[in-house]
TIFI-73409 format. One record per residue: z, y, x of N, C-alpha, C in turn; chain. Coordinates in nm, 2 decimals, decimal comma, always signed. Each point is the difference from the previous one (the first is absolute). Example, Ala and Ser with C-alpha at 12.3 -4.5 7.8 and 13.67 -1.06 7.14 Angstrom:
! TIFI-73409
+--------+--------+--------+--------+--------+--------+--------+--------+--------+-------+
:    n.Z :    n.Y :    n.X :   ca.Z :   ca.Y :   ca.X :    c.Z :    c.Y :    c.X : chain :
+--------+--------+--------+--------+--------+--------+--------+--------+--------+-------+
:  +0,78 :  -0,57 :  +1,32 :  +0,00 :  +0,12 :  -0,09 :  +0,00 :  +0,12 :  +0,09 :     A :
:  -0,07 :  +0,11 :  -0,04 :  +0,00 :  +0,11 :  +0,09 :  +0,08 :  +0,11 :  -0,08 :     A :
+--------+--------+--------+--------+--------+--------+--------+--------+--------+-------+
! end
This chain:
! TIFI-73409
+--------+--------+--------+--------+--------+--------+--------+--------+--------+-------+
:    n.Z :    n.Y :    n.X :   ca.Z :   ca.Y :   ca.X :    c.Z :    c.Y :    c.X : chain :
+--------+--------+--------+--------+--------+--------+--------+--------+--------+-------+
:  +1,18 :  +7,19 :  +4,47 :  +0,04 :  +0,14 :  -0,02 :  +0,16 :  +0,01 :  +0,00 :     A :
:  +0,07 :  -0,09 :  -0,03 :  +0,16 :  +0,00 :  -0,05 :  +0,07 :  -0,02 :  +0,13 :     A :
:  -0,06 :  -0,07 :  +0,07 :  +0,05 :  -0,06 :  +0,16 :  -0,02 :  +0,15 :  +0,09 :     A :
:  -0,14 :  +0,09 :  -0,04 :  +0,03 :  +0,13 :  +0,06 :  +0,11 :  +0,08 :  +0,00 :     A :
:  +0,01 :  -0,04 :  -0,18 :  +0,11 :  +0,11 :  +0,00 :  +0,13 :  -0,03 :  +0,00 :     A :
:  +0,03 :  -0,11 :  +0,05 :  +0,14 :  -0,05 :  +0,04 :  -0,02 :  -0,02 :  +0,09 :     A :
:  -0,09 :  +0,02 :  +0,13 :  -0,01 :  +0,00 :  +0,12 :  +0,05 :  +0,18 :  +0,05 :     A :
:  -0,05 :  +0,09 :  -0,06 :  +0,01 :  +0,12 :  -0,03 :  +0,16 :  +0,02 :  -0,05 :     A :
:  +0,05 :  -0,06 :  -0,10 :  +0,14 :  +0,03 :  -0,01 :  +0,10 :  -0,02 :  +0,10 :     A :
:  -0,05 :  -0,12 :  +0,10 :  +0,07 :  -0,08 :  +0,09 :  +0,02 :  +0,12 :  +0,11 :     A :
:  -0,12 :  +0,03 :  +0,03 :  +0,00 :  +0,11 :  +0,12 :  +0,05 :  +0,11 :  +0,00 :     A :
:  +0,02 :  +0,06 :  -0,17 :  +0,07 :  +0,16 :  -0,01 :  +0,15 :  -0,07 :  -0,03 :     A :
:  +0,06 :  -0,12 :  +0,00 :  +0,18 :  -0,04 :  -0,01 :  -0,01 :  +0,01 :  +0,17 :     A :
:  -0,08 :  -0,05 :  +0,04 :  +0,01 :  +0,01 :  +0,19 :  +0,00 :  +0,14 :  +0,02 :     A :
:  -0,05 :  +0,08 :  +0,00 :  -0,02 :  +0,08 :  +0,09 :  +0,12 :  +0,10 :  -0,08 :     A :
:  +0,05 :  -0,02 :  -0,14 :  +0,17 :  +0,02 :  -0,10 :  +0,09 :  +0,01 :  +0,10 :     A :
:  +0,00 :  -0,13 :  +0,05 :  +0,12 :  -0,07 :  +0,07 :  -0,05 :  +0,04 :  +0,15 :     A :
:  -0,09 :  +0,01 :  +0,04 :  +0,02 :  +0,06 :  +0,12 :  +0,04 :  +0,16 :  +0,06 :     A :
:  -0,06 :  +0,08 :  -0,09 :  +0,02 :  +0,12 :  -0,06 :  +0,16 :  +0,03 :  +0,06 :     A :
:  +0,13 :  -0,07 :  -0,07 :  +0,11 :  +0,02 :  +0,01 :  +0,08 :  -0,07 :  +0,09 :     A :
:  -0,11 :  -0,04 :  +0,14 :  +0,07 :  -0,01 :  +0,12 :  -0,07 :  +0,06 :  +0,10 :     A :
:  -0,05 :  +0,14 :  -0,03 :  -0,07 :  +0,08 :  +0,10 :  +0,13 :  +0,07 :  +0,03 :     A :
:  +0,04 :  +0,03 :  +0,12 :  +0,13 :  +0,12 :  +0,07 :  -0,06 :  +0,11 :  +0,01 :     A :
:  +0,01 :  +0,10 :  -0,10 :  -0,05 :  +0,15 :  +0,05 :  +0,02 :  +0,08 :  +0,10 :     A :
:  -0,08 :  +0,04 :  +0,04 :  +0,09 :  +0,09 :  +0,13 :  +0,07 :  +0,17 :  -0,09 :     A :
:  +0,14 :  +0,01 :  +0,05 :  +0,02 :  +0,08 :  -0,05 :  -0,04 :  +0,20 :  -0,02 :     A :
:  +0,04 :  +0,07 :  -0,06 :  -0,07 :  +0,11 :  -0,03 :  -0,01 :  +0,05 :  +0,15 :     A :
:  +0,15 :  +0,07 :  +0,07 :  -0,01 :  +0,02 :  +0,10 :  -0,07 :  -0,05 :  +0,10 :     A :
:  -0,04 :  -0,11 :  -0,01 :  -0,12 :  -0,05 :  +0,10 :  -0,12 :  +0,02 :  -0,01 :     A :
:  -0,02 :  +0,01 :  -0,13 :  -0,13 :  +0,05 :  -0,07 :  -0,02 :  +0,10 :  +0,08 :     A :
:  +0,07 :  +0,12 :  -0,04 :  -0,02 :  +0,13 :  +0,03 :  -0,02 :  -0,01 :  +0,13 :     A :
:  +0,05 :  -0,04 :  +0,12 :  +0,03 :  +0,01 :  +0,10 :  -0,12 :  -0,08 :  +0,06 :     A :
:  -0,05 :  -0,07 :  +0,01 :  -0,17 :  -0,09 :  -0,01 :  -0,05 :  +0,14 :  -0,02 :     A :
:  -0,03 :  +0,01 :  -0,11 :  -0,13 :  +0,10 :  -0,06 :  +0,06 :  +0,12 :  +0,05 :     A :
:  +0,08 :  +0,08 :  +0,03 :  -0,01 :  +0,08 :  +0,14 :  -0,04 :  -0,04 :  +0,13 :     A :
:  +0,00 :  -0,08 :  +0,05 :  -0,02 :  -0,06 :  +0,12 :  -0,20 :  +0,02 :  -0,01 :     A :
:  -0,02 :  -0,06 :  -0,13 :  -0,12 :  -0,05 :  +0,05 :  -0,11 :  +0,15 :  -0,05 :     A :
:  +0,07 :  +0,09 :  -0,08 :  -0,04 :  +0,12 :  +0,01 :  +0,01 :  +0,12 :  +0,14 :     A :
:  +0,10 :  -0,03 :  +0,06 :  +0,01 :  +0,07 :  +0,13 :  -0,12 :  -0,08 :  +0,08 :     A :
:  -0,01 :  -0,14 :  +0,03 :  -0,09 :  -0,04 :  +0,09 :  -0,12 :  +0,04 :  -0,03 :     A :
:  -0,05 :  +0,01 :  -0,11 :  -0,14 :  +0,04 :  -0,08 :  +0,02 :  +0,13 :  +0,05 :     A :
:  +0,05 :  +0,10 :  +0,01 :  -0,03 :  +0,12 :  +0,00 :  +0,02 :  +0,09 :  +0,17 :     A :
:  +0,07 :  -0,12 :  +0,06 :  +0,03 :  -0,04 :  +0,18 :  -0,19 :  -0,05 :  +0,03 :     A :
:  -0,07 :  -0,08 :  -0,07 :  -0,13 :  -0,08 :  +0,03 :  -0,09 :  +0,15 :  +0,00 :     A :
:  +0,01 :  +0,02 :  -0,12 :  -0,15 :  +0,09 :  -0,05 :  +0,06 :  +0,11 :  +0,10 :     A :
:  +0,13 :  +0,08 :  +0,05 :  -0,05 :  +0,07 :  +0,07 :  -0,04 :  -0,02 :  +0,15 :     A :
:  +0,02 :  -0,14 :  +0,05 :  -0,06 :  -0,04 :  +0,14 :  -0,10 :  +0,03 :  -0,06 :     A :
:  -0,11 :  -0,13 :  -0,09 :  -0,14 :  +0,03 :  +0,00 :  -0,03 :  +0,15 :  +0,01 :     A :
:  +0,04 :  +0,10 :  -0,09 :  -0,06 :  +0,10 :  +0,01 :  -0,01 :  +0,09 :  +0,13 :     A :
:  +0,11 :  -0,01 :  +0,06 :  +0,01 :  +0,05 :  +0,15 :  -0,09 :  -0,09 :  +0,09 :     A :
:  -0,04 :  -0,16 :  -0,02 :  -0,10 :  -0,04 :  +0,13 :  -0,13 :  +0,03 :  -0,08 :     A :
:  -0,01 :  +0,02 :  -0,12 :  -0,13 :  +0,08 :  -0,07 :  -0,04 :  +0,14 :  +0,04 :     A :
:  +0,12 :  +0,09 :  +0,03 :  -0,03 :  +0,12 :  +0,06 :  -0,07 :  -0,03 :  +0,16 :     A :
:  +0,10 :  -0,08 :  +0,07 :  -0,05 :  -0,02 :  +0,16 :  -0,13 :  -0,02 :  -0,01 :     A :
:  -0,05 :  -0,13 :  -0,08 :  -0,10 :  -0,04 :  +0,03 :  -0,16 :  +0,10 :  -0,04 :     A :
:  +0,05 :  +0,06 :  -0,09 :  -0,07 :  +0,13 :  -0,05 :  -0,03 :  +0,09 :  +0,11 :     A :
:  +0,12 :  +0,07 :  +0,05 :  -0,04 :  +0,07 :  +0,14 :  -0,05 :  -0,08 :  +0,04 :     A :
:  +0,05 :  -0,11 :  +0,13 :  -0,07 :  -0,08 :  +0,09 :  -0,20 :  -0,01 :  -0,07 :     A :
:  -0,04 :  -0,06 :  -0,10 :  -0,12 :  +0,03 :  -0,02 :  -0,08 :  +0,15 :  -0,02 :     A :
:  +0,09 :  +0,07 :  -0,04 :  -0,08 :  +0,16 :  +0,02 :  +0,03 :  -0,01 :  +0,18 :     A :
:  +0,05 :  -0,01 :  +0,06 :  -0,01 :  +0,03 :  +0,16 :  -0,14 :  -0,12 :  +0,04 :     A :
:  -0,01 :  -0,12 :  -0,08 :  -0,14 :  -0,09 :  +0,03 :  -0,13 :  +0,09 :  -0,03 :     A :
:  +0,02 :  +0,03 :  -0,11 :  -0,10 :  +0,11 :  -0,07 :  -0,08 :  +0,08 :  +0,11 :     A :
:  +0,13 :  +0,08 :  +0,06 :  -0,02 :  +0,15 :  +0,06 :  -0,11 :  -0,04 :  +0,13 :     A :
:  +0,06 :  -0,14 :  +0,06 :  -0,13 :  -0,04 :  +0,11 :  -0,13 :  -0,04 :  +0,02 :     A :
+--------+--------+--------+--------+--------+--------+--------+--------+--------+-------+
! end
Protein backbone atom coordinates (compact mmCIF):
# COMPACT_ATOMS: atom_id res chain seq x y z
CA UNK A 1 0.00 0.00 0.00
CA UNK A 2 2.89 2.64 0.80
CA UNK A 3 4.74 1.79 -2.62
CA UNK A 4 1.23 2.94 -4.18
CA UNK A 5 1.34 5.88 -2.60
CA UNK A 6 4.69 6.92 -3.37
CA UNK A 7 4.31 5.61 -6.62
CA UNK A 8 1.34 8.13 -6.86
CA UNK A 9 3.42 10.99 -5.37
CA UNK A 10 6.14 10.21 -7.94
CA UNK A 11 3.74 10.76 -10.86
CA UNK A 12 1.93 14.10 -9.59
CA UNK A 13 6.06 15.73 -8.98
CA UNK A 14 6.21 14.53 -12.83
CA UNK A 15 3.52 15.66 -14.30
CA UNK A 16 4.57 19.34 -11.44
CA UNK A 17 7.55 19.59 -13.37
CA UNK A 18 6.22 18.95 -16.55
CA UNK A 19 3.35 21.29 -16.19
CA UNK A 20 5.99 24.24 -16.21
CA UNK A 21 7.56 23.46 -19.57
CA UNK A 22 4.31 23.47 -21.57
CA UNK A 23 4.70 26.97 -24.11
CA UNK A 24 1.19 28.47 -24.22
CA UNK A 25 -0.01 29.65 -27.19
CA UNK A 26 -0.62 33.20 -26.80
CA UNK A 27 -4.16 35.06 -26.16
CA UNK A 28 -4.11 36.54 -29.54
CA UNK A 29 -3.71 33.30 -31.09
CA UNK A 30 -6.23 31.95 -29.08
CA UNK A 31 -8.73 34.18 -30.29
CA UNK A 32 -7.67 34.09 -33.71
CA UNK A 33 -7.88 29.83 -33.84
CA UNK A 34 -11.27 29.97 -32.28
CA UNK A 35 -12.52 32.43 -34.90
CA UNK A 36 -11.25 30.54 -37.54
CA UNK A 37 -12.69 27.45 -36.42
CA UNK A 38 -16.13 29.19 -35.71
CA UNK A 39 -16.31 30.71 -39.26
CA UNK A 40 -15.43 27.15 -40.83
CA UNK A 41 -18.25 25.57 -38.65
CA UNK A 42 -20.74 27.97 -39.83
CA UNK A 43 -19.08 28.01 -43.80
CA UNK A 44 -19.85 23.73 -43.25
CA UNK A 45 -23.43 23.68 -41.92
CA UNK A 46 -24.45 26.12 -44.48
CA UNK A 47 -23.02 23.95 -47.54
CA UNK A 48 -24.82 20.86 -45.88
CA UNK A 49 -27.93 22.76 -45.61
CA UNK A 50 -27.89 24.05 -49.17
CA UNK A 51 -26.88 20.23 -50.72
CA UNK A 52 -29.83 19.19 -48.16
CA UNK A 53 -32.07 21.60 -49.94
CA UNK A 54 -30.83 20.20 -53.64
CA UNK A 55 -31.15 16.92 -52.65
CA UNK A 56 -34.75 17.47 -51.24
CA UNK A 57 -35.93 18.99 -54.54
CA UNK A 58 -34.05 16.46 -56.69
CA UNK A 59 -36.11 13.65 -54.72
CA UNK A 60 -39.56 15.40 -54.84
CA UNK A 61 -38.90 15.62 -58.81
CA UNK A 62 -38.02 11.35 -58.20
CA UNK A 63 -41.34 11.35 -56.36
CA UNK A 64 -43.38 13.19 -59.03
CA UNK A 65 -42.46 10.17 -61.64
Amino acid sequence: MNDAMESIKTYFKGVKAEWGRISWPERRQIVAETISVIVIVFVFTIAIYCMDLIFKGLLSLVNKI
